[in-house]
C-alpha positions as CSV (number, residue, x, y, z in Angstrom):
1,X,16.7,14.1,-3.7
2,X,13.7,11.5,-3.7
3,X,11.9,13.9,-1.0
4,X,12.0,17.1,-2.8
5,X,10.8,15.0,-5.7
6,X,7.8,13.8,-4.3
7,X,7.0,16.8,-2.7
8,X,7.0,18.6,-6.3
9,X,4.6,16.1,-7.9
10,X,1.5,18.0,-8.9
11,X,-1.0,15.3,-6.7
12,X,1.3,16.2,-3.9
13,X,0.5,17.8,-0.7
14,X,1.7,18.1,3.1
15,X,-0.9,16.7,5.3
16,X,-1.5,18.3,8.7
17,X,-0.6,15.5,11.5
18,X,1.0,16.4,14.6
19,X,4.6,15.6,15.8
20,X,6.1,13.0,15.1
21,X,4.2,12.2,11.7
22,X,4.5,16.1,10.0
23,X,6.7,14.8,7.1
24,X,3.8,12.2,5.6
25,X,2.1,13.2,2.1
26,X,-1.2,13.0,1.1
27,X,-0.8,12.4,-3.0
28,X,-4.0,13.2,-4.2
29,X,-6.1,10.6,-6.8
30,X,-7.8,13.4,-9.0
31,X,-10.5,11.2,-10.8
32,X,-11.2,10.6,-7.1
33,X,-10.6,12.7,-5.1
34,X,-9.4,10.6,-2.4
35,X,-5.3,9.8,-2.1
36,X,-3.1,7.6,-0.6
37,X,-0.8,8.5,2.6
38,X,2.7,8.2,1.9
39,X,5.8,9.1,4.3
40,X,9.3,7.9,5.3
41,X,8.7,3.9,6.4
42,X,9.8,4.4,9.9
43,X,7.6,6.9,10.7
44,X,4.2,5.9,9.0
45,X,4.8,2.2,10.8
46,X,4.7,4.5,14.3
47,X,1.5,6.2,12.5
48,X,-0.1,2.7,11.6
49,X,0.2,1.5,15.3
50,X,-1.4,4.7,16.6
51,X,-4.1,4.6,14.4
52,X,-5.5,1.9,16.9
53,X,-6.2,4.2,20.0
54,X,-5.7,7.5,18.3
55,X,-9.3,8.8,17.3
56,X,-7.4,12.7,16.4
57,X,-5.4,10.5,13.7
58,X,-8.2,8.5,12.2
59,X,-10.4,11.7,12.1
60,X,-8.0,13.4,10.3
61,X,-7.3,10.7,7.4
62,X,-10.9,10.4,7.1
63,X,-11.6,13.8,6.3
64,X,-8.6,14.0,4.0
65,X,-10.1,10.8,2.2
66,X,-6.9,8.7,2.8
67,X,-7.3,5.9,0.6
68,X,-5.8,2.3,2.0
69,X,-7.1,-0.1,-0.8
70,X,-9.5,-0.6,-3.7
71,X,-12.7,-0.5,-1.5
72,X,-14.7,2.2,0.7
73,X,-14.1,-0.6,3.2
74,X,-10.2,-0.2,3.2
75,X,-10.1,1.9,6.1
76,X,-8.6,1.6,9.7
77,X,-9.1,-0.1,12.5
78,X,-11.6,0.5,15.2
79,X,-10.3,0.6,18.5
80,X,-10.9,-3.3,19.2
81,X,-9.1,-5.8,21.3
82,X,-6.4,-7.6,17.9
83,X,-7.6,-11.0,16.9
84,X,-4.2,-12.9,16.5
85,X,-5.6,-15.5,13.8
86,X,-8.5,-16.8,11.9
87,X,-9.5,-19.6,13.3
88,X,-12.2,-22.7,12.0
89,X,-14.3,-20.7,9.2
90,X,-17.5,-19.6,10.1
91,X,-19.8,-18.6,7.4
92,X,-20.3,-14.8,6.9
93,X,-23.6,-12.4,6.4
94,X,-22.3,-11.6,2.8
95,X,-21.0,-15.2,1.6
96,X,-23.0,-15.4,-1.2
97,X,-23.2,-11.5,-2.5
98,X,-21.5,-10.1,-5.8
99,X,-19.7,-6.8,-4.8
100,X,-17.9,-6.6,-8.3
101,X,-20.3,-3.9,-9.1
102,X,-19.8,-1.7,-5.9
103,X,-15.6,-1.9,-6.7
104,X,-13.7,0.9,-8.0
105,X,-13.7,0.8,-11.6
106,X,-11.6,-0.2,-13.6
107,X,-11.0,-3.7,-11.7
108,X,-7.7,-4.4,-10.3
109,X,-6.6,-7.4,-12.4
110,X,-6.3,-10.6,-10.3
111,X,-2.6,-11.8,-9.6
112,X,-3.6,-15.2,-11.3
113,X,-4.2,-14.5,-15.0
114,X,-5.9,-17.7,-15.2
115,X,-8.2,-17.5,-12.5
116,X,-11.4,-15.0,-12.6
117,X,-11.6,-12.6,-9.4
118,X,-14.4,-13.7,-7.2
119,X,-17.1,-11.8,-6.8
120,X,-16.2,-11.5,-3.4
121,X,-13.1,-11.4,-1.1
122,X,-12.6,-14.2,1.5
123,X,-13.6,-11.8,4.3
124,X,-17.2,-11.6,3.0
125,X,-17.6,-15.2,2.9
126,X,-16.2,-16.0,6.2
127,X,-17.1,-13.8,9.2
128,X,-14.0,-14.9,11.5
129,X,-11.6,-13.7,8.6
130,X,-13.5,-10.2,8.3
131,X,-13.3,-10.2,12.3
132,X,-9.0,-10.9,12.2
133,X,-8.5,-8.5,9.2
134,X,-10.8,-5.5,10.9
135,X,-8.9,-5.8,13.8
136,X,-5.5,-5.6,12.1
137,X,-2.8,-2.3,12.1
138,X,-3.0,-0.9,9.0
139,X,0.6,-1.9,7.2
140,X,3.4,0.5,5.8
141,X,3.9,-0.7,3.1
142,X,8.0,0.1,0.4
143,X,6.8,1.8,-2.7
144,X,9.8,0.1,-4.2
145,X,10.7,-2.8,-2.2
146,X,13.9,-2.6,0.3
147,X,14.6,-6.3,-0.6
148,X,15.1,-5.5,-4.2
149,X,16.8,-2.0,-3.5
150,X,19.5,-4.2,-1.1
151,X,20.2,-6.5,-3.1
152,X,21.2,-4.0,-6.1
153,X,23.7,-2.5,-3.5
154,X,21.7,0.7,-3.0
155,X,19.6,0.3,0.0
156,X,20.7,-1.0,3.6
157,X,19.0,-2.1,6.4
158,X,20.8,0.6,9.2
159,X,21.2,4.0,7.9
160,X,19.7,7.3,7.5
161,X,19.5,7.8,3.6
162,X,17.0,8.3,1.8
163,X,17.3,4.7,0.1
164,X,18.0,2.9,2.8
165,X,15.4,1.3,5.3
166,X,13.4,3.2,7.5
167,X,13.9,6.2,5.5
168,X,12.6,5.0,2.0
169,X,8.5,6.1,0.5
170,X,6.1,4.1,2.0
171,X,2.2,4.2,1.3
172,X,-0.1,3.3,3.7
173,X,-3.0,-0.1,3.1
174,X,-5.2,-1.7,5.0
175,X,-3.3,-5.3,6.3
176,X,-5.5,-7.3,3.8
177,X,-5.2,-5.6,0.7
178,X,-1.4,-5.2,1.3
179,X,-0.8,-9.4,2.3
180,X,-3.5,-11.0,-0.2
181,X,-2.9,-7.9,-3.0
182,X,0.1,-6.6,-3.3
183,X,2.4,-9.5,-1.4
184,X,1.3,-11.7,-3.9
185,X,2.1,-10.2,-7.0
186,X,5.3,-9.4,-5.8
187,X,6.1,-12.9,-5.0
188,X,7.1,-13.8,-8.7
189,X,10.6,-11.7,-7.7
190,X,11.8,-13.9,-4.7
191,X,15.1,-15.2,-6.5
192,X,15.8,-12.5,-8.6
193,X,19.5,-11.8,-9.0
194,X,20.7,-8.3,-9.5
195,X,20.8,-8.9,-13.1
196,X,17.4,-9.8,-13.4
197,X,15.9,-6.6,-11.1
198,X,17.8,-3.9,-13.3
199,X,16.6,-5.5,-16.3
200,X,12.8,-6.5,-14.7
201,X,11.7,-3.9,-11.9
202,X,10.3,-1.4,-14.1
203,X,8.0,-3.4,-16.1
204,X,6.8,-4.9,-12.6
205,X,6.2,-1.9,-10.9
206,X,4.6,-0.1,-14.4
207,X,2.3,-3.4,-14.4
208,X,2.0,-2.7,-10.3
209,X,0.6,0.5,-10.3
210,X,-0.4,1.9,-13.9
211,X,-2.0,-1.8,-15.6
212,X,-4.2,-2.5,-12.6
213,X,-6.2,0.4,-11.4
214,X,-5.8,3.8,-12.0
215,X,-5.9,4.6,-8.5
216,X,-2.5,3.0,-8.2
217,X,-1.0,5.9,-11.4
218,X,0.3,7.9,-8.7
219,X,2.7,5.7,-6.9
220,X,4.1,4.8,-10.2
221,X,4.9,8.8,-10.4
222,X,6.9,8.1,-6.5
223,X,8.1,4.6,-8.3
224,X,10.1,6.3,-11.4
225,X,11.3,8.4,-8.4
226,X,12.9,5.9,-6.3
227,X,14.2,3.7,-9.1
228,X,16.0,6.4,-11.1
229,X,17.6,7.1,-7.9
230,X,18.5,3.3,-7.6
231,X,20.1,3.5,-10.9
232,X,17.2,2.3,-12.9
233,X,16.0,3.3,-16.5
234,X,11.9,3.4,-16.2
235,X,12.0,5.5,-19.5
């Protein structure tokens, strides 16, 4: 059972919301000590929405140290009317600062191997782009991705196991990081047949989480989970 899995890991441990969000996880980072949120999709998307108007929520990640990207930045939302798109580009305070010495190290590796990170993200350099992203719900985001999980045959859109949907581990980032980060690198798999995920998915999601940060090591540990219960050899 993926659940009972995940709740065994070592880094693993309950974390005390109120109905409806008691089944989430916070799996600890030990180097650290923050960790990331994890729970059943369905219900950590209701979590992320709530997170807008909810101060009891956010006040409870934060002292838990719930993690939601690479930076102390990555956090949620304050309660602030949703800005529904960038806009024309206006220049920001911190267009022209280096932050690569206040990130996490090591350095997540950028998704284009032939392009250096900037020192910066696109929210620093352009204020109306920090305005839309700190305004956005934080995202749920598939450990393992349905898509790929459907189109094996093991995962389905309606249904109440634990591969299919709304049921499957979920971690969740703040709506930047998880569009311009992790979105991206998973591109490269739109197209894959089912031959190609059984024989590619767990080099991708070992490159995913354990070649790019170390913060990531744990949800490789919930990613062996999920893919040996798809069928998958990650050994």
């Amino acid at each position: 059972m993926i659940w009972e899995r995940i709740e065994k890991l070592p880094a693993s441990a309950r974390i005390p919301l109120p109905a409806p969000y008691r089944q989430m996880y916070l799996i600890s980072i030990l180097a650290d000590k923050s960790g990331w949120l994890v729970g059943p999709y369905k219900h950590l998307t209701r979590l992320a929405t709530d997170l807008r108007t909810r101060d009891d929520l956010r006040d409870i990640l934060a002292k838990k140290r719930v993690r939601f990207g690479l930076r102390q930045t990555d956090v949620p939302p304050a309660d602030v009317e949703r800005q529904e798109r960038y806009g024309p580009f206006v220049r920001g305070a911190n267009h022209d600062q280096n932050f690569a010495a206040a990130r996490v190290k090591p350095l997540a590796t950028p998704f284009r191997a032939d392009r250096p990170a900037p020192g910066n993200r696109i929210s620093d350099r352009k204020e109306n782009v920090m305005t839309f992203w700190a305004t956005q719900t934080p995202q749920s985001h598939h450990i393992v991705e349905f898509n790929h999980l459907e189109a094996l045959g093991v995962s389905h859109e309606q249904g109440d196991k634990e591969l299919d949907h709304g049921q499957l581990p979920a971690v969740l980032l703040a709506g930047e990081f998880h569009q311009r980060y992790i979105s991206a690198i998973l591109k490269q798999t739109h197209g894959w047949d089912r031959k190609a995920l059984q024989a590619g998915l767990t080099k991708l999601y070992r490159s995913l989480y354990v070649e790019r940060s170390h913060l990531f090591h744990p949800l490789w540990d919930i990613s062996k989970i999920i893919l040996v219960e798809a069928g998958i050899k990650t050994g």
